[in-house]
Structure formats: C-alpha cells, structure tokens
C-alpha positions as a Python dict, from the first residue, in 0.01 Angstrom:
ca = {
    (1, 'X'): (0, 0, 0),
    (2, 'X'): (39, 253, 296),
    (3, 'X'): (285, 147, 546),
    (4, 'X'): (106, 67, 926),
    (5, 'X'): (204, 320, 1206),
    (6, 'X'): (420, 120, 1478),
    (7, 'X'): (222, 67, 1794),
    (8, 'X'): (439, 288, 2015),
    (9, 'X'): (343, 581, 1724),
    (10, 'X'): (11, 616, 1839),
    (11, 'X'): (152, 671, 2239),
    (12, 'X'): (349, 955, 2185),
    (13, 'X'): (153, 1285, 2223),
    (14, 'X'): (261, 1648, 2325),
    (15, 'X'): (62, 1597, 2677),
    (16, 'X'): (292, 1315, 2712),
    (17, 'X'): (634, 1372, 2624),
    (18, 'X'): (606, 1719, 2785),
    (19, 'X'): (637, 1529, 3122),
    (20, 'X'): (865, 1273, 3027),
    (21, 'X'): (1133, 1535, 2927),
    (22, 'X'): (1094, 1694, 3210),
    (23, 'X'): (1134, 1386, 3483),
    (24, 'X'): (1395, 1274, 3213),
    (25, 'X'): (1606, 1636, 3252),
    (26, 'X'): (1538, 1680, 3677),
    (27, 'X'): (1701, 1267, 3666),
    (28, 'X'): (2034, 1411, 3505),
    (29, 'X'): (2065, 1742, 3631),
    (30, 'X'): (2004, 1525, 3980),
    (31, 'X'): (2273, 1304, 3917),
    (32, 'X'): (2545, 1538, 3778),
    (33, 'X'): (2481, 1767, 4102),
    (34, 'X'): (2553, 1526, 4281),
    (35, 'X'): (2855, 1404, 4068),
    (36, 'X'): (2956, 1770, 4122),
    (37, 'X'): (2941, 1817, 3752),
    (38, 'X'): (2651, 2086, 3734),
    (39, 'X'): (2703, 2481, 3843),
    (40, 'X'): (2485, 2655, 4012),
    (41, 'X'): (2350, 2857, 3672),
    (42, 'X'): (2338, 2523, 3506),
    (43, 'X'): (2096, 2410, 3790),
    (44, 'X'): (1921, 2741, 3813),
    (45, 'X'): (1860, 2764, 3408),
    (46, 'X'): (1737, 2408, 3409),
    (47, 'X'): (1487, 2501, 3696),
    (48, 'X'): (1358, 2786, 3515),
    (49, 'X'): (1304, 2506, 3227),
    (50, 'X'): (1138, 2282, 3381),
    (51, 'X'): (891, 2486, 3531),
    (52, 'X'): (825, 2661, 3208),
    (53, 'X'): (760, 2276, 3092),
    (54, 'X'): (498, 2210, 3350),
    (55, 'X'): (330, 2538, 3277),
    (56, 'X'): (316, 2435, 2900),
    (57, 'X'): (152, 2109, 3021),
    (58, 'X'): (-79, 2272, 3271),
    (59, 'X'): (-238, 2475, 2975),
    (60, 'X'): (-264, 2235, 2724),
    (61, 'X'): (-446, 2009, 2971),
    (62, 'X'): (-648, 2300, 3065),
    (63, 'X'): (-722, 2339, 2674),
    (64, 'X'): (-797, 1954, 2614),
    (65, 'X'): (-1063, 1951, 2918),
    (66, 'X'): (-1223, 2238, 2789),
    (67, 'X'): (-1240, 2066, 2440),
    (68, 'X'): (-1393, 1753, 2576),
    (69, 'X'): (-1652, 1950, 2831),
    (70, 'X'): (-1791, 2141, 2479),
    (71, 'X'): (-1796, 1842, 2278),
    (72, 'X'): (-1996, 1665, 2570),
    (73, 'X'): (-2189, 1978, 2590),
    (74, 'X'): (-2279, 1971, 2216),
    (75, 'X'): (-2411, 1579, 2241),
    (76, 'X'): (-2634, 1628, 2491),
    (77, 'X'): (-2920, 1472, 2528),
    (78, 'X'): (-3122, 1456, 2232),
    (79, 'X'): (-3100, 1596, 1921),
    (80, 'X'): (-3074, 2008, 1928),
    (81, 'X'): (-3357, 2052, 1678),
    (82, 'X'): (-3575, 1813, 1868),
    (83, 'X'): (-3891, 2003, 2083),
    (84, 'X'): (-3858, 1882, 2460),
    (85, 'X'): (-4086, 1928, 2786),
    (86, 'X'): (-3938, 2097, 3105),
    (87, 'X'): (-3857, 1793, 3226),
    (88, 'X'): (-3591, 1783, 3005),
    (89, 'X'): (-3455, 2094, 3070),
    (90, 'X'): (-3058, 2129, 3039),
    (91, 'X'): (-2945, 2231, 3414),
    (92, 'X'): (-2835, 2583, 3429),
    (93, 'X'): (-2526, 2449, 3598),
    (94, 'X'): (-2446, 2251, 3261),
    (95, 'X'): (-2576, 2445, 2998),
    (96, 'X'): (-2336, 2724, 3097),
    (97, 'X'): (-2049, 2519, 3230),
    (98, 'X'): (-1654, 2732, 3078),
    (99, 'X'): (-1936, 2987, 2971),
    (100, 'X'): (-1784, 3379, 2995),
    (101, 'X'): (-2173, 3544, 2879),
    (102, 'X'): (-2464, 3441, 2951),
    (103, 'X'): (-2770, 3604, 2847),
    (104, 'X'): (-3135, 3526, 2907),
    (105, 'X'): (-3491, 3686, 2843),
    (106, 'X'): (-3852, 3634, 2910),
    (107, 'X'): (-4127, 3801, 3032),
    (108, 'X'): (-4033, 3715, 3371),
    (109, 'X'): (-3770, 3510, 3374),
    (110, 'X'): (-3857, 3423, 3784),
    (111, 'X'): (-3786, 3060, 3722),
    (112, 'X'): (-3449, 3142, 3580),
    (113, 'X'): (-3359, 3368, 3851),
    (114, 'X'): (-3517, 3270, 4163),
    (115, 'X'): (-3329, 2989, 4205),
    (116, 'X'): (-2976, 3057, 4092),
    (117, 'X'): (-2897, 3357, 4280),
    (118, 'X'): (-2574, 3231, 4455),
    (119, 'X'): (-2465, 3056, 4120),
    (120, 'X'): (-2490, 3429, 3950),
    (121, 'X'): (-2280, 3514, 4235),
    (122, 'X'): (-1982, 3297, 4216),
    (123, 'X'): (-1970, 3270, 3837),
    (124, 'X'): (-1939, 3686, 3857),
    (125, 'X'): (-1669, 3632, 4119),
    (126, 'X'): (-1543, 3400, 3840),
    (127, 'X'): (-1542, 3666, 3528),
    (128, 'X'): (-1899, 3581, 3371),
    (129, 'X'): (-2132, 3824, 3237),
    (130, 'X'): (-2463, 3826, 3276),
    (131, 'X'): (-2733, 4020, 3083),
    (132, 'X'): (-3119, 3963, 3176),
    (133, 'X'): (-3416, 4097, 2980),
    (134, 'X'): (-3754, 4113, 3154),
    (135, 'X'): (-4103, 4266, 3014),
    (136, 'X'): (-4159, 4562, 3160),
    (137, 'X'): (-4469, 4508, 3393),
    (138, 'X'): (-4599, 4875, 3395),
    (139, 'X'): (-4616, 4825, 2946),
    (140, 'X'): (-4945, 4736, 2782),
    (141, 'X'): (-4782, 4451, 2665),
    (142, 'X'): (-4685, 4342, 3050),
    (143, 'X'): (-5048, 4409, 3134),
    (144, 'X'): (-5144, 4203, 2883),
    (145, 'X'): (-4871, 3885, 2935),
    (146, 'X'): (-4998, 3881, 3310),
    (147, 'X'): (-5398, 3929, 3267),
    (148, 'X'): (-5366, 3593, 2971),
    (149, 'X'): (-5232, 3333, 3264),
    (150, 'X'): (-5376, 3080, 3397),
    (151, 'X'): (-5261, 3233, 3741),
    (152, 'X'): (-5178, 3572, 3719),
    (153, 'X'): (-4850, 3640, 3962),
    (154, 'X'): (-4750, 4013, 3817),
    (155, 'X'): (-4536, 4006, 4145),
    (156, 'X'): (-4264, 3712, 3937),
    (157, 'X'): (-4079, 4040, 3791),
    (158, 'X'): (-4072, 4205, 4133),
    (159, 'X'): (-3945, 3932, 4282),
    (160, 'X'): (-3663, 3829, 4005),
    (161, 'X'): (-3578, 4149, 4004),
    (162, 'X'): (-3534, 4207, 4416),
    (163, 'X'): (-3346, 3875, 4376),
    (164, 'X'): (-3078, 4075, 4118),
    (165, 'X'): (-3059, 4383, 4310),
    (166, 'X'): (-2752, 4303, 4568),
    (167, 'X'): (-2576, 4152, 4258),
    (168, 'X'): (-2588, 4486, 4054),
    (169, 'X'): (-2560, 4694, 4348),
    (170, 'X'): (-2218, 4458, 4463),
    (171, 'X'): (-2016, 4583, 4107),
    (172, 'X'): (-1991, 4513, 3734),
    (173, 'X'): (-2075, 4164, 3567),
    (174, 'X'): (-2457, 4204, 3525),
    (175, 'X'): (-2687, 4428, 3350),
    (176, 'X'): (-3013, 4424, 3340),
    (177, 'X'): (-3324, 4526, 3117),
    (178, 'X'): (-3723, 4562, 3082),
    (179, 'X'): (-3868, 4555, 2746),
    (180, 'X'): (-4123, 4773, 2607),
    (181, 'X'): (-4283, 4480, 2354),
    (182, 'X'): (-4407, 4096, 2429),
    (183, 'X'): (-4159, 3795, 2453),
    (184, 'X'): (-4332, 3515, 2275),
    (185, 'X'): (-3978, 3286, 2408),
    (186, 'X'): (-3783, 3279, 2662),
    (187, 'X'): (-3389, 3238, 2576),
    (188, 'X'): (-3103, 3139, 2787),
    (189, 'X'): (-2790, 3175, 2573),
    (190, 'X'): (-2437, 3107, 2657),
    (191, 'X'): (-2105, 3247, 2456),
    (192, 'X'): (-2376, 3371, 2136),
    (193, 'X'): (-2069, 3485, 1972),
    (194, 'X'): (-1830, 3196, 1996),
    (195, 'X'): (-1841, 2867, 1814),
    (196, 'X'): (-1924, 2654, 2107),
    (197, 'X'): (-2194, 2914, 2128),
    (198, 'X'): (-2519, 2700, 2260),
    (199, 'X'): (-2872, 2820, 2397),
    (200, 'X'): (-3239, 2718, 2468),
    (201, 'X'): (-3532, 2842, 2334),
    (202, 'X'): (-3864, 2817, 2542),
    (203, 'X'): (-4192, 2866, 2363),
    (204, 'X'): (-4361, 3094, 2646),
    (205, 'X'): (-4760, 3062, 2517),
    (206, 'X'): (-5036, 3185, 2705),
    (207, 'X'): (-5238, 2994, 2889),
    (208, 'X'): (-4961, 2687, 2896),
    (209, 'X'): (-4852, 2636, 3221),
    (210, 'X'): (-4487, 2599, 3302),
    (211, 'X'): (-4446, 2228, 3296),
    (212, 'X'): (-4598, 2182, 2964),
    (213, 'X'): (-4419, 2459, 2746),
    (214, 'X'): (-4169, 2308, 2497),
    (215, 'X'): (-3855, 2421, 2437),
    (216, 'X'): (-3546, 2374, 2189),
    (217, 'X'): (-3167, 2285, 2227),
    (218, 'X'): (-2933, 2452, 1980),
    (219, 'X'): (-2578, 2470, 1911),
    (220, 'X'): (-2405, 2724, 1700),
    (221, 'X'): (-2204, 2526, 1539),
    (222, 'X'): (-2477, 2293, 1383),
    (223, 'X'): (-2761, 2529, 1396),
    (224, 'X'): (-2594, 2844, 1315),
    (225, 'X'): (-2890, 3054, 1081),
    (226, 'X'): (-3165, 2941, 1397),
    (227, 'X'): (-2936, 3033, 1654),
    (228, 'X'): (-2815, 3354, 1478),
    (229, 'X'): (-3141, 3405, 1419),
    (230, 'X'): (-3225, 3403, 1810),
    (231, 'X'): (-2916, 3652, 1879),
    (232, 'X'): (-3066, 3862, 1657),
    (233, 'X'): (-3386, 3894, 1833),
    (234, 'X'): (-3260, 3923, 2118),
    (235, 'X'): (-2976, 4188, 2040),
    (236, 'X'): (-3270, 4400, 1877),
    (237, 'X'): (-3473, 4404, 2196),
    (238, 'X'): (-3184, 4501, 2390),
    (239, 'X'): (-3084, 4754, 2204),
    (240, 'X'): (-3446, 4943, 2270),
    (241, 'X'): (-3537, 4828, 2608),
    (242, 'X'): (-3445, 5069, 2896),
    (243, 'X'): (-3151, 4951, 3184),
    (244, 'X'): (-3284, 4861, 3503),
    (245, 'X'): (-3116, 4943, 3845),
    (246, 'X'): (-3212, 4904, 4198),
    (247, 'X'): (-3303, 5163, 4399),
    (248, 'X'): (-3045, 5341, 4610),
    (249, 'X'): (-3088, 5172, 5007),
    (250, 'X'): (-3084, 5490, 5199),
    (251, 'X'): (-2901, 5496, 5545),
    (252, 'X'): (-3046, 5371, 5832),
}
C-alpha cells in the first residue's frame, strides 16, 4: 500500500519556493541591518543573491509560458490530420506565436503576404527568419498556374513581392525565392526543425477558388513522417530555385 503525499507536498514547486526564499532572506538581512548585526559585504553579497534568485525565477517562468503556449498550440482546433476549409484557417498571428523560422511557399503566396507586412516587420525586429518561395511567373510552369484560374491575376507575385522589397532591402532576416517547377500546396511552416515544429498544408488546385481549397494542420511531434515529408519538399525546391532581390532604388 503506497503511502498518500501530504497536501502541502503537492504546493511546493521550484517557481514557488524560489520567491519565498528570497522575501524570506531580504526579511532577515532587513532586520539584522537594522539590529546593526549585518556588514556592508554581508548586505552587498546577499543583494547579489537575491537578484540572481529573481533572475532564476524570471526564466523558469519564461520557460513554463512557453511550454503551455506550444501545448495550446498543439490542441488546436481540430484534429491535425483532419482536412479543413479557409474558414478555419489557423491565424498567422497564432500559428507562429515563440516561432524563430518561418517558412512558406506557393505559387503566389499574395494572401500570405499582402496582409502581414508589418507583422514580418516586427517579428524581424524580434529575431525571426523568414524564407518565402514563389513560382516564378516568367516559367512555363507560372504561365501555366496563372492561364488554369478561374481569374487570372499574374500581377499576385508582383504585388507580394513589391510588398517584401523594403523588408529585404531594410537588412537580414528574410530571403526570398522563385521556383522554376509547379507548387501543387501551399505551406506555411514554423520551427520545421524543432519538436514543437507545426505547419499547414494548403491543397492549391486549379480552378478552386480560394475559399474552397482545403488544407491540413500538422504537428511534428504527432505527425512527424507527413510533416518531414513536407520539409523535404520544400527544402528540395529551395535548394534549386534562384534568390530573389529587389531592384536597387536609384537616387532621386
């Protein structure tokens, strides 16, 4: 028969005592300064404690949050495996919340980028990288993506990519790319490498409008040979498509 825990057992955590000894050690040092029973180095090294204390606690509370954001992250909705409509697309905002890489492709990728411009921005200013992958409009197989739509708007990669000019042009953080060869999905992928590694997966069909293409949540952790199997792709088509930069603004 296993002996039961006492209550108080189940109270005490690091996060938790970390404080306490610390109010606990400023209470006495307090009181034997003022008892005139302290020196000055005694005072000084107990300082120098302390705050190494609430440093200690500031990082492991820094660690739990961004435990419980990626275990949020990874129940989500519903089920990764499941197919979803775009009106169940994973905000941007979430999907790449504690990210440090994000990395997307498609043959346009104008719905991506349009609207996210100043996000790119601060999360740069914030240490993220960002790699973008776009057909190359000028291939037969750009022709091609942009003559089989419903609405043909071969001006989407012009625009995207006018849109990521003053971030490449204002320093490092982003790189982009145009493919030679088709994107039959669109992928936005955040950490690929890491185990809270997550991404979706957008079936980009021709002749399906926006609204109505489905798309896939998946995590590494519980999808890993899929989602490996999406890096992959996507690592191979990097690796032969051709870096993009803006064109040099010439003085006015």
């Amino acid at each position: 028969m296993t002996q039961q825990k006492p209550a108080w057992s189940e109270w005490i955590r690091l996060r938790r005592v970390i404080p306490l000894v610390t109010i606990a050690t400023a209470v006495v040092v307090a009181v034997w300064a003022a008892l005139g029973k302290a020196s000055s180095d005694i005072i000084q090294g107990t300082v120098i404690a302390m705050l190494s204390l609430l440093a200690l606690d500031a990082l492991l509370e820094r660690v739990s949050i961004l435990e419980k954001l990626e275990a949020s992250l990874a129940m989500l909705g519903a089920p990764p495996s499941m197919l979803r409509d775009r009106s169940e697309l994973i905000p941007l905002a979430t999907l790449a919340a504690s990210g440090s890489e994000l990395a997307a492709c498609g043959p346009t990728l104008i719905s991506l980028i349009g609207p996210n411009s100043d996000f790119f921005s601060k999360r740069i200013e914030e240490g993220t990288t960002f790699r973008f992958l776009l057909l190359d409009p000028s291939t037969p197989a750009g022709q091609a993506w942009h003559e089989s739509q419903r609405v043909a708007t071969p001006e989407d990669t012009q625009i995207a990519l006018r849109t990521l000019a003053p971030l490449i042009r204002a320093g490092k953080g982003i790189e982009v790319r145009l493919s030679p060869w088709a994107l039959p999905v669109s992928i936005v992928m955040v950490d690929p490498t890491h185990e809270a590694g997550r991404m979706v997966v957008e079936m980009a069909f021709t002749r399906v409008g926006l609204p109505s293409r489905p798309h896939i949540y998946l995590l590494r952790r519980s999808e890993r040979h899929w989602f490996e199997f999406f890096v992959a792709r996507f690592e191979h088509l990097w690796a032969i498509s051709k870096p993009w930069s803006p064109p040099s603004i010439e003085p006015s």
